[in-house]
Backbone as a chain_set.jsonl record, in Angstrom:
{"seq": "XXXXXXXXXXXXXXXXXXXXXXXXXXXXXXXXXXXXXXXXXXXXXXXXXXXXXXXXXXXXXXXXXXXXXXXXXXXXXXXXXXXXXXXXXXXXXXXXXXXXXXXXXXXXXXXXXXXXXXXXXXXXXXXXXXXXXXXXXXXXXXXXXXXXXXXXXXXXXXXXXXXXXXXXXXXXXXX", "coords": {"N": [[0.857, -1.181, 0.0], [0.949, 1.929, -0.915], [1.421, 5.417, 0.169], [-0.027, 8.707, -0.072], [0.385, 11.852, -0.981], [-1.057, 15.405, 0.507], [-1.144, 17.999, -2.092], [-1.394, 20.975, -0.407], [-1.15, 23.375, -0.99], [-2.451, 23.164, -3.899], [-4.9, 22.593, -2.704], [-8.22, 21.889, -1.004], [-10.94, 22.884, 2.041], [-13.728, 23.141, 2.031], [-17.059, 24.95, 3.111], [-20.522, 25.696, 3.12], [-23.252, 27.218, 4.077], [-27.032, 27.801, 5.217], [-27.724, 31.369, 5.482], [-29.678, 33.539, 7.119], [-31.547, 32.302, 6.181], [-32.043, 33.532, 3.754], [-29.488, 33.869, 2.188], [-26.162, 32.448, 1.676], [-23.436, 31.634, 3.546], [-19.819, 31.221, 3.476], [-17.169, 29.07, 4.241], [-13.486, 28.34, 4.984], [-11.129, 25.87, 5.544], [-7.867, 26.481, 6.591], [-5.735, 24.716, 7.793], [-4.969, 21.258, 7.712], [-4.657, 17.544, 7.724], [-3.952, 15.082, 5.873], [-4.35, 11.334, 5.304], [-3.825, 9.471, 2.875], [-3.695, 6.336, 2.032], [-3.17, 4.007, -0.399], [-3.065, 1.63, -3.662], [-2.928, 2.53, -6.303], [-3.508, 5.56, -7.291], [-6.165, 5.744, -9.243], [-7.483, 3.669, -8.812], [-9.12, 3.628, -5.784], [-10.465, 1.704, -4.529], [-9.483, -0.211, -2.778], [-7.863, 1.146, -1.044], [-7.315, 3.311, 2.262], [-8.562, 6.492, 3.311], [-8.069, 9.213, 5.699], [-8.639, 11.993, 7.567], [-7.566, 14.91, 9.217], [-8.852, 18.08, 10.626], [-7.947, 21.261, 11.606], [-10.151, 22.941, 13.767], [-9.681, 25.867, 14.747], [-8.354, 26.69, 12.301], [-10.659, 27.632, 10.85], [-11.715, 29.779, 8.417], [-14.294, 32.344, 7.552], [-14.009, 35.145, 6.549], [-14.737, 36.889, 8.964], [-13.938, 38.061, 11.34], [-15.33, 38.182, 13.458], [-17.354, 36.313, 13.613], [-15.863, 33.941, 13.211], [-14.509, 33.637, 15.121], [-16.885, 33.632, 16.975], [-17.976, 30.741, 15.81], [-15.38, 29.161, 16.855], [-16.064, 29.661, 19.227], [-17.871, 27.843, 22.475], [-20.355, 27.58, 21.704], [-20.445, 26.658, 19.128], [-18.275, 25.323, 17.864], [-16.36, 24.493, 19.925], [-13.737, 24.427, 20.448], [-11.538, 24.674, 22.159], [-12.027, 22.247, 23.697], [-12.384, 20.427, 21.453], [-10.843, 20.327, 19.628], [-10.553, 19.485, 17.049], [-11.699, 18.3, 13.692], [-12.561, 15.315, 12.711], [-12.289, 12.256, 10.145], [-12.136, 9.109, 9.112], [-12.509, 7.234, 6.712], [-14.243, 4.215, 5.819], [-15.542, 2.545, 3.951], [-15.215, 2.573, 0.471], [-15.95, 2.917, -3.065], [-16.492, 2.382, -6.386], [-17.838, 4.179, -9.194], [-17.847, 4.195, -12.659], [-15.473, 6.449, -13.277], [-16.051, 7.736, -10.873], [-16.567, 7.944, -7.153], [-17.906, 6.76, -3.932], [-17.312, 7.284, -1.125], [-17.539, 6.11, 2.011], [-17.358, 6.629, 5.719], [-16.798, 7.592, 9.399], [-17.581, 10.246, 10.313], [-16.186, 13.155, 12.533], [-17.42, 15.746, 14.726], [-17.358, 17.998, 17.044], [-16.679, 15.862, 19.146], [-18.778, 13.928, 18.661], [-19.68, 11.411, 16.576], [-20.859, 10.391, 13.326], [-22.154, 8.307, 10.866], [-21.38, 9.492, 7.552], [-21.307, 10.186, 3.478], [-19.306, 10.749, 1.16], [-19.195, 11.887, -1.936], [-16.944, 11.301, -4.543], [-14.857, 13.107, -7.038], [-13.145, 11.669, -9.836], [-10.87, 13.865, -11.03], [-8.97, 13.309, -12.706], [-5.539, 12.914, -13.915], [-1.749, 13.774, -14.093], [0.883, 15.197, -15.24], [2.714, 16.96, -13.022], [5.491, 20.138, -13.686], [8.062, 18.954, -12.579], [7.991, 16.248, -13.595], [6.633, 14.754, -11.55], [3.764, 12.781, -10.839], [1.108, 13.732, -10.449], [-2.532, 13.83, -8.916], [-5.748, 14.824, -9.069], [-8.629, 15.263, -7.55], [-12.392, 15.707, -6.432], [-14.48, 16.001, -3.563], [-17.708, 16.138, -2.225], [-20.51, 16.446, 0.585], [-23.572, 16.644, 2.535], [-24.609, 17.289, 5.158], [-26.174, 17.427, 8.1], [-25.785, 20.109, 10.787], [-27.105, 19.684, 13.317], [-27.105, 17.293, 14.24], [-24.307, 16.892, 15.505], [-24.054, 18.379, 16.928], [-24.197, 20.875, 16.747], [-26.022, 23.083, 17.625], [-26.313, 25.525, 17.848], [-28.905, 28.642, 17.379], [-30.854, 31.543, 16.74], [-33.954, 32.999, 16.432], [-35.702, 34.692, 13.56], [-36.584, 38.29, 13.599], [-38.563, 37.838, 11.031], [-39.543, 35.39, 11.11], [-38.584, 32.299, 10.575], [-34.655, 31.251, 10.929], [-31.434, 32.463, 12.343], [-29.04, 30.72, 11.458], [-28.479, 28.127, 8.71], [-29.645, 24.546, 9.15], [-28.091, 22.402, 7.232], [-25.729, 21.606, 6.317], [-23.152, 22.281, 3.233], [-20.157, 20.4, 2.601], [-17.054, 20.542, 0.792], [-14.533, 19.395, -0.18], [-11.482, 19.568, -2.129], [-8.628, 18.647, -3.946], [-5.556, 17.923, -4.71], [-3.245, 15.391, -5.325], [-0.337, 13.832, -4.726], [2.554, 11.328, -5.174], [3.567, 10.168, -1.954], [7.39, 11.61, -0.522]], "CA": [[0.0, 0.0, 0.0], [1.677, 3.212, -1.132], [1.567, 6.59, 1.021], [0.222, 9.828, -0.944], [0.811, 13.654, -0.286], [-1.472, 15.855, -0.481], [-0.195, 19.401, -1.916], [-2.328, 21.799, 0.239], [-1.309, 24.535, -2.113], [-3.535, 23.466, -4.39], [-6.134, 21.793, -2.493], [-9.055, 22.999, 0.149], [-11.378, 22.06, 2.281], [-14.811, 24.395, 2.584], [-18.359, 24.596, 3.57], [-21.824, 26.487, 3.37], [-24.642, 27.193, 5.029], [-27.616, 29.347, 4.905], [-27.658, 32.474, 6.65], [-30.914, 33.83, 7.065], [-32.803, 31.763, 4.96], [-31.768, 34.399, 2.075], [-27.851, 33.995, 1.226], [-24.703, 31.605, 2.213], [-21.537, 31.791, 4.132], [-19.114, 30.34, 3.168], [-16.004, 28.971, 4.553], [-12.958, 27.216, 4.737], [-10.006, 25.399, 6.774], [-6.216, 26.745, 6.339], [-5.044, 23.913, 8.292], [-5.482, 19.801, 7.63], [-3.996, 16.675, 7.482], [-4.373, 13.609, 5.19], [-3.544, 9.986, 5.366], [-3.958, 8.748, 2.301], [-3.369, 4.972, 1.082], [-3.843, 3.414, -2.113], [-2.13, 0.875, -4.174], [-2.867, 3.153, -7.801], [-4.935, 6.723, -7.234], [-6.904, 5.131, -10.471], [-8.369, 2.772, -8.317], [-9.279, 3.848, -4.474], [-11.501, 0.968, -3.567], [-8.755, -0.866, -1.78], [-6.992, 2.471, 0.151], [-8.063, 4.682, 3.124], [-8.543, 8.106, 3.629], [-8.042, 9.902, 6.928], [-8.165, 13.467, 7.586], [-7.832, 15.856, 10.743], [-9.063, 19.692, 10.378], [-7.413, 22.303, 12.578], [-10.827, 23.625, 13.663], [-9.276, 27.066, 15.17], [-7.969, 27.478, 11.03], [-11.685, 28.055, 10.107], [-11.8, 31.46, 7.983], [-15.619, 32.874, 6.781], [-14.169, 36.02, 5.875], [-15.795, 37.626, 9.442], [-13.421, 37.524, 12.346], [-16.136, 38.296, 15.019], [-18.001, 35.09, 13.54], [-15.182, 33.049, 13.299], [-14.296, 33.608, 16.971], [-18.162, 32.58, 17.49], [-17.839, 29.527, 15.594], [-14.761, 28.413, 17.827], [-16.963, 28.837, 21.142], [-18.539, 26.791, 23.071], [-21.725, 27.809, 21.371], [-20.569, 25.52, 18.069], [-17.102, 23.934, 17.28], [-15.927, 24.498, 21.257], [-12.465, 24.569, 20.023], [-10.682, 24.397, 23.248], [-11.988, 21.033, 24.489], [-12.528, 19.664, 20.793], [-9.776, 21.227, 18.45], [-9.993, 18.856, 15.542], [-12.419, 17.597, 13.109], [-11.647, 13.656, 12.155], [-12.774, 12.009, 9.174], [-11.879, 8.129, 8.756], [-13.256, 5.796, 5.643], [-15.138, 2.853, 6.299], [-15.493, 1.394, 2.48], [-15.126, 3.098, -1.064], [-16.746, 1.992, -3.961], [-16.372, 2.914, -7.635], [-18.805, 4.33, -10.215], [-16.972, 4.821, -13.709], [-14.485, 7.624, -13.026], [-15.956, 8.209, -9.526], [-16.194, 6.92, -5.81], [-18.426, 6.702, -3.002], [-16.525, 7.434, 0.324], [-18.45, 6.29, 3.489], [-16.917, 6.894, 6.775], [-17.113, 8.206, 10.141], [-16.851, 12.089, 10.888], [-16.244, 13.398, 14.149], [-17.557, 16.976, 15.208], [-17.254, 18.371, 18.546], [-17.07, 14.919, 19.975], [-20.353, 13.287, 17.641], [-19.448, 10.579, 14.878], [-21.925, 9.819, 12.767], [-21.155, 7.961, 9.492], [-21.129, 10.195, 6.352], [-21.281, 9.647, 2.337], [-18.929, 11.621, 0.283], [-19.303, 11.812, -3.313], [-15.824, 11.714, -5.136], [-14.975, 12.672, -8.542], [-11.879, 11.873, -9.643], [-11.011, 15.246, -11.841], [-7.945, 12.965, -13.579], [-4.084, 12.668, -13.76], [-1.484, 14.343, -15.16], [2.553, 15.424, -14.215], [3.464, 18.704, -13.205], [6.626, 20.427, -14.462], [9.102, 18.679, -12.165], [7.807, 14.784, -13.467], [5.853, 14.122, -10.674], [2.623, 12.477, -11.099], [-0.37, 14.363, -9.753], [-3.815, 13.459, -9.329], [-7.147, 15.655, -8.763], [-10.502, 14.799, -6.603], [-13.237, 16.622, -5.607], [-15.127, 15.195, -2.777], [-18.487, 16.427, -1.47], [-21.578, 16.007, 1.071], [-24.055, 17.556, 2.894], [-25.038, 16.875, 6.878], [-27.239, 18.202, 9.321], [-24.894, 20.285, 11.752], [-27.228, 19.711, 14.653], [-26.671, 15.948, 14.341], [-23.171, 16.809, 15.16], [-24.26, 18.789, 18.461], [-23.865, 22.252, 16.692], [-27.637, 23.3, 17.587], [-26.911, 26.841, 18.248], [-29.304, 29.497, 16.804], [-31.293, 32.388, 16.556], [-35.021, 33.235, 15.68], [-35.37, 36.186, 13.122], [-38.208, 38.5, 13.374], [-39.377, 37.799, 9.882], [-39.083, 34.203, 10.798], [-37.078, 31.378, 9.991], [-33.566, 31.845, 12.232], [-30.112, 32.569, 11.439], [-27.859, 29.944, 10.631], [-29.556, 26.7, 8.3], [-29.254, 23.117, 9.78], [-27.786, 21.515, 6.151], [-24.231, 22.129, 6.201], [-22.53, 21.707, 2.463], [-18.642, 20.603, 2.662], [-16.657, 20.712, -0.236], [-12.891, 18.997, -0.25], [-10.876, 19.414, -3.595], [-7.123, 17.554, -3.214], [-4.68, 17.067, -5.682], [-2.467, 14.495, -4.336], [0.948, 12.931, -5.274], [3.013, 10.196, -3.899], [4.729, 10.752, -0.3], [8.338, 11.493, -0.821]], "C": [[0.901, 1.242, 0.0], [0.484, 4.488, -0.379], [1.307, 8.101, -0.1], [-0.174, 10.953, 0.322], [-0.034, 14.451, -0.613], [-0.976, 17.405, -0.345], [-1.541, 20.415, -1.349], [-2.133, 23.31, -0.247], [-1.923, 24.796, -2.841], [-4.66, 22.572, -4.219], [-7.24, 22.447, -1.573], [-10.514, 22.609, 0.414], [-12.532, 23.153, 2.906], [-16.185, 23.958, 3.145], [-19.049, 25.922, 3.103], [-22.641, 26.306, 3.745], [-25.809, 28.035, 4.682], [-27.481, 30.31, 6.203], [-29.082, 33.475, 6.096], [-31.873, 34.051, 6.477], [-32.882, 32.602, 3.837], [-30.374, 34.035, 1.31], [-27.38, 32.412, 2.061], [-23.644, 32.177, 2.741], [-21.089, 30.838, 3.737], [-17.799, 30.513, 3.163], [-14.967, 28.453, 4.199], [-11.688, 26.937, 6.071], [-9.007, 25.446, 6.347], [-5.754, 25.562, 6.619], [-5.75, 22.302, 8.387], [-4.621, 19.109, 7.339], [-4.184, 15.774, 6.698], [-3.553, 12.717, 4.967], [-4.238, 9.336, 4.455], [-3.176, 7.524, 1.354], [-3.808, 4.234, 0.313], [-2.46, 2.737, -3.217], [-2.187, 1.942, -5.716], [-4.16, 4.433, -7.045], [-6.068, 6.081, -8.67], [-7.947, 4.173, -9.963], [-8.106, 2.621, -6.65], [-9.481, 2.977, -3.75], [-10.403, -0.164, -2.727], [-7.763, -0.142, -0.974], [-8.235, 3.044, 0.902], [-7.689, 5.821, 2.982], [-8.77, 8.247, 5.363], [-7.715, 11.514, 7.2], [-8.631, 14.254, 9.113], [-7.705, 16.763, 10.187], [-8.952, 20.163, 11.809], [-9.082, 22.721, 12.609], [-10.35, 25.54, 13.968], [-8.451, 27.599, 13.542], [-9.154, 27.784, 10.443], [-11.884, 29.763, 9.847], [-13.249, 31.533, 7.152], [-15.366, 34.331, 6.245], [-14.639, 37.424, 7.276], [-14.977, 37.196, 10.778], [-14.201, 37.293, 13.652], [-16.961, 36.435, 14.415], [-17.238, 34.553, 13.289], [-14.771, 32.909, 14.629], [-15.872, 33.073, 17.545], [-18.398, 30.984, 17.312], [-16.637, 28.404, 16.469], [-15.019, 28.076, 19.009], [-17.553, 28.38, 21.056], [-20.011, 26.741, 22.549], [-22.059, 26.643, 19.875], [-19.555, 25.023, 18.307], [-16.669, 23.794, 19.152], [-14.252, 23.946, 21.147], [-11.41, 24.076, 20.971], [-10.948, 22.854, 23.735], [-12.417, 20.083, 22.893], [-12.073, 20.083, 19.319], [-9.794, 20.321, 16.959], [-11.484, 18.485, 14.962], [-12.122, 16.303, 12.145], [-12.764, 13.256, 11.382], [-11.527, 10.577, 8.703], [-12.786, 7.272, 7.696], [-13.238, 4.814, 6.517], [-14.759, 1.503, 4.88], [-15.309, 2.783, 1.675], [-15.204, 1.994, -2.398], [-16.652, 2.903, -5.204], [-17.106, 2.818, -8.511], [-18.113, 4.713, -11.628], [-15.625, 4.968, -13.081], [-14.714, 8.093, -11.193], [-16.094, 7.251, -8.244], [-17.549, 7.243, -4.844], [-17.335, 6.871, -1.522], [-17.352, 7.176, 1.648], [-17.544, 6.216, 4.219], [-17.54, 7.449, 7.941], [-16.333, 9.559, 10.182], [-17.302, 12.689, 12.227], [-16.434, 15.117, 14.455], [-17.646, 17.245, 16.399], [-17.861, 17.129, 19.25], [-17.907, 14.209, 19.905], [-19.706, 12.648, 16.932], [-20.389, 10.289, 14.881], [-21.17, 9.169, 11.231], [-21.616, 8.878, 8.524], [-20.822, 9.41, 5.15], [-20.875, 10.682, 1.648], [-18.883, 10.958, -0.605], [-17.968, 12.266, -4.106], [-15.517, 11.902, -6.425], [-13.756, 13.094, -8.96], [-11.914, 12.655, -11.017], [-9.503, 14.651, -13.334], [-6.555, 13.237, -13.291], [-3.1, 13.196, -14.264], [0.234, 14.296, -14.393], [2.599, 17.063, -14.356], [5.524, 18.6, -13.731], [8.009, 19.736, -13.843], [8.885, 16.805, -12.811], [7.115, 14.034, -12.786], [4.442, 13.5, -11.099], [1.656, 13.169, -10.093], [-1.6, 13.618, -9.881], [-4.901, 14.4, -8.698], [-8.328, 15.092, -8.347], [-11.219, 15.799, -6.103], [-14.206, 15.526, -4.843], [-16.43, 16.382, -2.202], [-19.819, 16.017, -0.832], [-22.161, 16.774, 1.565], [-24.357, 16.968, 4.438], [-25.545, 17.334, 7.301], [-26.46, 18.56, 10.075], [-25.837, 19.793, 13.213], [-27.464, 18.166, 14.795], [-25.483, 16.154, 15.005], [-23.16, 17.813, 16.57], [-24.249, 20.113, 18.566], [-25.033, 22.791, 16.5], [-27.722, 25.175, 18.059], [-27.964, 27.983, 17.249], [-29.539, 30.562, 17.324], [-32.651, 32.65, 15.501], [-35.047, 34.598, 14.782], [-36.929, 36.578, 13.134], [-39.007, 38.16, 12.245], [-39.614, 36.309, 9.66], [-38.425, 33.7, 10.262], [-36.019, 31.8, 11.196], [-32.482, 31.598, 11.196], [-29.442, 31.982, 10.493], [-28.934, 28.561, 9.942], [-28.784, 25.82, 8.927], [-28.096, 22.069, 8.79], [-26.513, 22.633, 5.652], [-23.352, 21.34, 4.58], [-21.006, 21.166, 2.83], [-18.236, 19.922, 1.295], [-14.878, 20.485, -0.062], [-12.4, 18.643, -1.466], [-9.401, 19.27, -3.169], [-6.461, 17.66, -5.0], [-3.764, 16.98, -5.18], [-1.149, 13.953, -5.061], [1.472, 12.074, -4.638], [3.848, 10.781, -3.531], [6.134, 10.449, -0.883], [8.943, 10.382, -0.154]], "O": [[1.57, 1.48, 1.006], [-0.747, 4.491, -0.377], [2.224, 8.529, -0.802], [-0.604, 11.027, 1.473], [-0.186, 14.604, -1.824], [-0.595, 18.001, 0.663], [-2.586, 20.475, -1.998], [-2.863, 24.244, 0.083], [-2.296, 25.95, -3.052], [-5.265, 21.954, -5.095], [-7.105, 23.658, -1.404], [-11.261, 22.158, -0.454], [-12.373, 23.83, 3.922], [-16.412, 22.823, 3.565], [-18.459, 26.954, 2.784], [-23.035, 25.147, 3.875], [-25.639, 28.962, 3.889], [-27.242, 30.102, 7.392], [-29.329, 33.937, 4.982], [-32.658, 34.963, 6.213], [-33.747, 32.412, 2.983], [-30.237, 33.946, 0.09], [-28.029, 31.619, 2.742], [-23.054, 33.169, 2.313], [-21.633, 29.743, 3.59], [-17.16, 31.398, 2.593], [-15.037, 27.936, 3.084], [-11.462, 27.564, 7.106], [-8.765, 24.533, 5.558], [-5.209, 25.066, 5.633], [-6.811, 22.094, 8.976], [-3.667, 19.588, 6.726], [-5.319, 15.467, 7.063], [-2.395, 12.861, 4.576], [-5.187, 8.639, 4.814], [-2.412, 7.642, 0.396], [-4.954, 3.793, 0.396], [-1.341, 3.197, -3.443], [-1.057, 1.989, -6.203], [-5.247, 4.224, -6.507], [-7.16, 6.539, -8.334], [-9.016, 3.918, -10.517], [-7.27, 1.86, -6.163], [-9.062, 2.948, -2.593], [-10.972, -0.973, -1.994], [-6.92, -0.732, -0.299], [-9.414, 3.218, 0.594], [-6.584, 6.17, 2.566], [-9.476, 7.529, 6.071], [-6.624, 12.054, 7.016], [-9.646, 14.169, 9.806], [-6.836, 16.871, 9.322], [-9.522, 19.755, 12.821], [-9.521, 22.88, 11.47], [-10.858, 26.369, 13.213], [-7.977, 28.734, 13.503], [-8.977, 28.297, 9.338], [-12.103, 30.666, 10.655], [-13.363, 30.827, 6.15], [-16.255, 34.847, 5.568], [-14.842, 38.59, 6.939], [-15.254, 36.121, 11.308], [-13.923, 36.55, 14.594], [-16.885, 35.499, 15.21], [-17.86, 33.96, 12.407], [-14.769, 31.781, 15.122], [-15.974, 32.222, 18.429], [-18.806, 30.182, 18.153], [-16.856, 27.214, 16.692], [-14.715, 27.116, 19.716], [-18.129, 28.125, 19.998], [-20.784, 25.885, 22.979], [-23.097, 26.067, 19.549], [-19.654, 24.074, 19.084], [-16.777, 22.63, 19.537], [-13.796, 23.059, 21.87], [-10.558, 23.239, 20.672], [-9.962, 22.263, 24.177], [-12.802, 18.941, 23.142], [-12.7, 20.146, 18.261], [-9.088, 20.57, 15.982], [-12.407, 18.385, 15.771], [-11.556, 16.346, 11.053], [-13.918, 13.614, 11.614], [-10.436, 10.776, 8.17], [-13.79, 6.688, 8.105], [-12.584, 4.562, 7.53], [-14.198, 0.411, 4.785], [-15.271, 3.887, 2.218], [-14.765, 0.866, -2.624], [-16.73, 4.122, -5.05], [-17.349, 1.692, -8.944], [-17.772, 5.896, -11.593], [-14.888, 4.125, -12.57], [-13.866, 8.599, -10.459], [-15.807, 6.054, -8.26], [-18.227, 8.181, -5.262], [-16.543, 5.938, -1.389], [-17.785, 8.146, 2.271], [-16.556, 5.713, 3.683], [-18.702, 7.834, 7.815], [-15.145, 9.878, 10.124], [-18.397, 12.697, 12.789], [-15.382, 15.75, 14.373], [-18.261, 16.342, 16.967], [-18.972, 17.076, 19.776], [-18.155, 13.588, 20.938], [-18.839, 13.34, 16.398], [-21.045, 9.933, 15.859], [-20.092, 9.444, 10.705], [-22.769, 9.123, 8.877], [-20.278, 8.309, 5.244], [-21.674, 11.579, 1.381], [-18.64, 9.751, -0.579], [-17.827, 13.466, -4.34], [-15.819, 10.97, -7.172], [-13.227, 14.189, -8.771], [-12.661, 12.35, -11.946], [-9.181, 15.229, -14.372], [-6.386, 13.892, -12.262], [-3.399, 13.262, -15.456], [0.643, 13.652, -13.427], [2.552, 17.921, -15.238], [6.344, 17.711, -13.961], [9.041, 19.896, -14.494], [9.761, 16.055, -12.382], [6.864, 12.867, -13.088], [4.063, 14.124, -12.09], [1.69, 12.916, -8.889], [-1.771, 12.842, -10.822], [-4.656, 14.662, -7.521], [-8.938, 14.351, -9.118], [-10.741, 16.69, -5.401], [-14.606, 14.474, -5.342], [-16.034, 17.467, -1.775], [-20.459, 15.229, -1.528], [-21.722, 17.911, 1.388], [-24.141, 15.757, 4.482], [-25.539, 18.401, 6.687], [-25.911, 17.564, 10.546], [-25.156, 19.54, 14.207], [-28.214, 17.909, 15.736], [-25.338, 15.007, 15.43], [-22.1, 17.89, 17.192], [-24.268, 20.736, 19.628], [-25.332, 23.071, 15.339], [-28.683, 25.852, 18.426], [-27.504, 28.043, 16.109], [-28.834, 30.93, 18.264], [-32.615, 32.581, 14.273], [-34.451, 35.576, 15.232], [-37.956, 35.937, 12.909], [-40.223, 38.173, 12.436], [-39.833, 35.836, 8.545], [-37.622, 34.2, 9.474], [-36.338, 32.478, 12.173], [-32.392, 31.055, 10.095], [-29.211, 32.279, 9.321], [-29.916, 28.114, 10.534], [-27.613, 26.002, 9.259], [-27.401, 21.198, 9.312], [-26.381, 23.703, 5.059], [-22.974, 20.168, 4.612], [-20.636, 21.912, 3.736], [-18.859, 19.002, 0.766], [-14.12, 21.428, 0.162], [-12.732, 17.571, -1.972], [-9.016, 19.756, -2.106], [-6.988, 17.466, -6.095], [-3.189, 17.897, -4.595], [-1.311, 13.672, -6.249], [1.053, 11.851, -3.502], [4.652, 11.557, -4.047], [6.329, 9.44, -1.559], [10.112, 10.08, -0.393]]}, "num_chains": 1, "name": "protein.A"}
């Protein structure tokens, strides 16, 4: 089982939400890890994926609401600094994948179904072999224990429950 890298230069790992039932925010995470193994990127269904997110790297663009999102009110940062994400199985459609796993939010796993699509292969300018994925799903944050809101007078409340996330990777093999 070969060891890949992924270049976090050009990869990234976001989300959206609604915000008061009219628009989106939308974020992302500076800081992550990935453990991925796989005998050929061409064919996943016998490698894992593993990934830890720095929650305290989450940027929306809105420092006062990014300092909200680290308290105790959602991610609670201090007593649950990471967000983990282990495969279970992967399964191959064509060109793409199924990813089930467990994902861990402030101390909640539930299992999850990302949708992967592998974007193809190629070498950058030094020889290396590259490869491209986009992975995404959607979840209920207050599955996940992040139930804070706010009613708005015009009804409806602040933040929506159906959290997109959006992870795009292009990966090479570990030196």
């Amino acid at each position: 089982m070969a060891n890949w890298t992924v270049d976090q230069s050009h990869s990234s790992v976001g989300f959206e939400v609604k915000h008061m039932m009219v628009s989106k925010v939308r974020g992302h995470f500076g800081s992550y890890t990935a453990n991925i193994e796989a005998d050929d990127l061409t064919d996943l269904t016998t490698g894992s994926i593993e990934f830890q997110i720095d929650v305290a790297s989450i940027n929306t663009n809105n420092e006062d609401r990014d300092n909200h999102l680290k308290s105790a009110d959602f991610f609670d940062v201090e007593s649950n600094p990471t967000i983990d994400f282990k495969s279970k199985s992967i399964t191959k459609d064509g060109n793409d994948y199924k990813v089930n796993g467990d994902l861990t939010i402030k101390g909640v796993t539930n299992e999850v179904s990302f949708n992967v699509e592998f974007g193809g292969k190629g070498k950058n300018p030094w020889g290396v072999d590259v490869y491209g994925f986009e992975a995404e799903t959607k979840i209920n944050r207050e599955d996940f224990g992040l139930t804070w809101n706010a009613p708005l007078e015009t009804g409806g409340v602040l933040v929506g429950k159906d959290i997109k996330i959006k992870v795009e990777l292009e990966v090479n093999p570990a030196a």
